[in-house]
C-alpha positions, 0 to 999 in steps of 0.5 A, spaced: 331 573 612 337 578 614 335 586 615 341 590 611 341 596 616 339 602 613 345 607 610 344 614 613 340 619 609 347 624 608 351 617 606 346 616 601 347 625 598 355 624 599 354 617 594 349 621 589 354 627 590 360 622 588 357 619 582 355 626 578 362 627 580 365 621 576 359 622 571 361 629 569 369 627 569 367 622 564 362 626 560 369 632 560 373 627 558 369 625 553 368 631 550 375 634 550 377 626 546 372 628 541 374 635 541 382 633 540 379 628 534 375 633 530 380 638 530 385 633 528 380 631 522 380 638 520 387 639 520 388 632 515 382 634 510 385 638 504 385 644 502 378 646 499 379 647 491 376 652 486 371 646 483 368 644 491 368 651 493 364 652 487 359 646 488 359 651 496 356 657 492 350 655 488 345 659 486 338 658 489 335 659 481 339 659 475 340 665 471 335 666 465 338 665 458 342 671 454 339 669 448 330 671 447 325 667 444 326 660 441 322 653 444 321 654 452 322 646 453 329 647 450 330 653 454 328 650 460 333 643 458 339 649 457 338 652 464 337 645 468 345 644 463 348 650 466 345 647 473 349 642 474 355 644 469 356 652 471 351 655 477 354 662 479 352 668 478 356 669 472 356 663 468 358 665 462 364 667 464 366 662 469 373 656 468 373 650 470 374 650 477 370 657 478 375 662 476 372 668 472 374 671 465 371 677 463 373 677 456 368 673 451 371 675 445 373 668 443 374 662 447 378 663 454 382 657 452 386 656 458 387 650 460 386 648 468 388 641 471 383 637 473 383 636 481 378 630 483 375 625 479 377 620 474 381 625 471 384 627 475 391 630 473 390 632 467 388 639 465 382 642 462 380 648 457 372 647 459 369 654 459 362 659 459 356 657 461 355 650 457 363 648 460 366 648 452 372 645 451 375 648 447 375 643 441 368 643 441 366 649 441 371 650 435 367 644 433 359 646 434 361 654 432 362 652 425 355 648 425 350 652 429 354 659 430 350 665 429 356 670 426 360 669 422 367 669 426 372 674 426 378 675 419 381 671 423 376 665 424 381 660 420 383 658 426 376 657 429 375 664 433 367 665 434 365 669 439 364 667 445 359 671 447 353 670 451 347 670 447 353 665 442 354 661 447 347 660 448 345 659 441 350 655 438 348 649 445 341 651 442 341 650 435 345 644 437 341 641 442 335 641 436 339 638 431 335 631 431 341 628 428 346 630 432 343 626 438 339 621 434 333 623 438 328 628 437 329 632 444 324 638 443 319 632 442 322 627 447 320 633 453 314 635 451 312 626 452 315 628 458 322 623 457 326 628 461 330 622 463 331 618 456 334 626 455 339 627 460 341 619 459 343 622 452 346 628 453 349 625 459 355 622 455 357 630 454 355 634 461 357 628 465 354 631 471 347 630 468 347 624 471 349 617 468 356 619 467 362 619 471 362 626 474 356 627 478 356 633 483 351 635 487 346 638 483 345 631 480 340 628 483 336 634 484 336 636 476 328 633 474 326 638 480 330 643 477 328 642 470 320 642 471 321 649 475 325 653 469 319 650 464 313 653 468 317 660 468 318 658 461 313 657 458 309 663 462 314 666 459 313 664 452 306 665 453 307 672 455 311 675 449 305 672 445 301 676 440 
């Protein structure tokens, strides 16, 4: 067997010194790559639309109803809907996109194009709390309104206001004809999902439709928190 000579102890330190220096050219150059194509991933993203933005700034609780009283199991389902459709600090208020309107007196009506999704391209007038467009809260004012509209109510102009539009999404959500489905009844045999499939064909976002968004797959969750305060709540303003 042939003895390799022994390498000199300042050969050995001199080689190690030679690798961490090839290791830490290589690991700088990777870096700046990587550096070179996330600044250049960032620079080919879009611009942020209202609506992303919008699903950015959530609030952690949505806020409680304009409207007092009535079925805490249809209050809570109200809540979980404005969840997904209209989650700011001002939902009442807030256009399609996440702009503001500060006069309620009537239905916004501004129409607003639609920036992703299936629709992309065409416009929308959805507004307030539930995301009415405005035919269909022309529509539903007419049934479930709880004022009569203004002199000039011919061309449909009920308030918009926040207890109205709670309580025209209220009476309209406890109309058994209108969905063809007991829903009070649904949610109190726990078929939480059976109504958000149902309801789903009119708020996309609650799931099953074409526009989910990120508060989606979180709604059962949502829903079984808002029905606890709820119905503490109901129990509270007993006699």
């Amino acid at each position: 067997m042939t003895t390799l000579p022994s390498v000199p102890a300042h050969t050995r330190a001199r080689r190690r010194q030679i690798q961490r220096a090839k290791r830490r050219r290589a690991l700088t150059i990777a870096l700046l790559l990587l550096l070179g194509v996330g600044v250049m991933g960032v620079r080919s993203l879009p611009s942020p639309t209202l609506r992303q933005i919008q699903e950015t700034v959530w609030v952690n609780h949505p806020e409680p109803l304009a409207m007092a009283g009535g079925d805490p199991y249809i209050r809570a389902l109200m809540r979980t809907i404005s969840a997904a459709e209209s989650n700011t600090d001002q939902p009442y208020n807030v256009l399609y996109g996440g702009d503001m309107v500060q006069k309620l007196n009537r239905h916004p009506d501004i129409c607003i194009e639609i920036v992703a999704g299936p629709n992309q391209g065409n416009c929308t007038t959805a507004a307030g709390r539930y995301q009415f467009l405005t035919s269909t809260w022309q529509e539903k004012a007419r049934h479930y309104h709880p004022k009569s509209p203004s002199w000039f109510g011919v061309w449909g102009d009920y308030s918009f206001d926040p207890e109205s539009q709670d309580l025209v999404v209220y009476h309209w959500l406890k109309d058994d004809a209108a969905w063809n489905l007991d829903i009070p009844a649904a949610l109190r045999e726990g078929r939480l999902e059976e109504v958000l499939q149902r309801l789903s064909g009119t708020w996309t976002s609650l799931g099953y439709g074409i526009e989910s968004n990120s508060m989606t797959a979180r709604l059962p969750r949502i829903y079984e928190g808002l029905l606890k305060e709820e119905l503490e709540l109901s129990a509270s303003e007993r006699p």
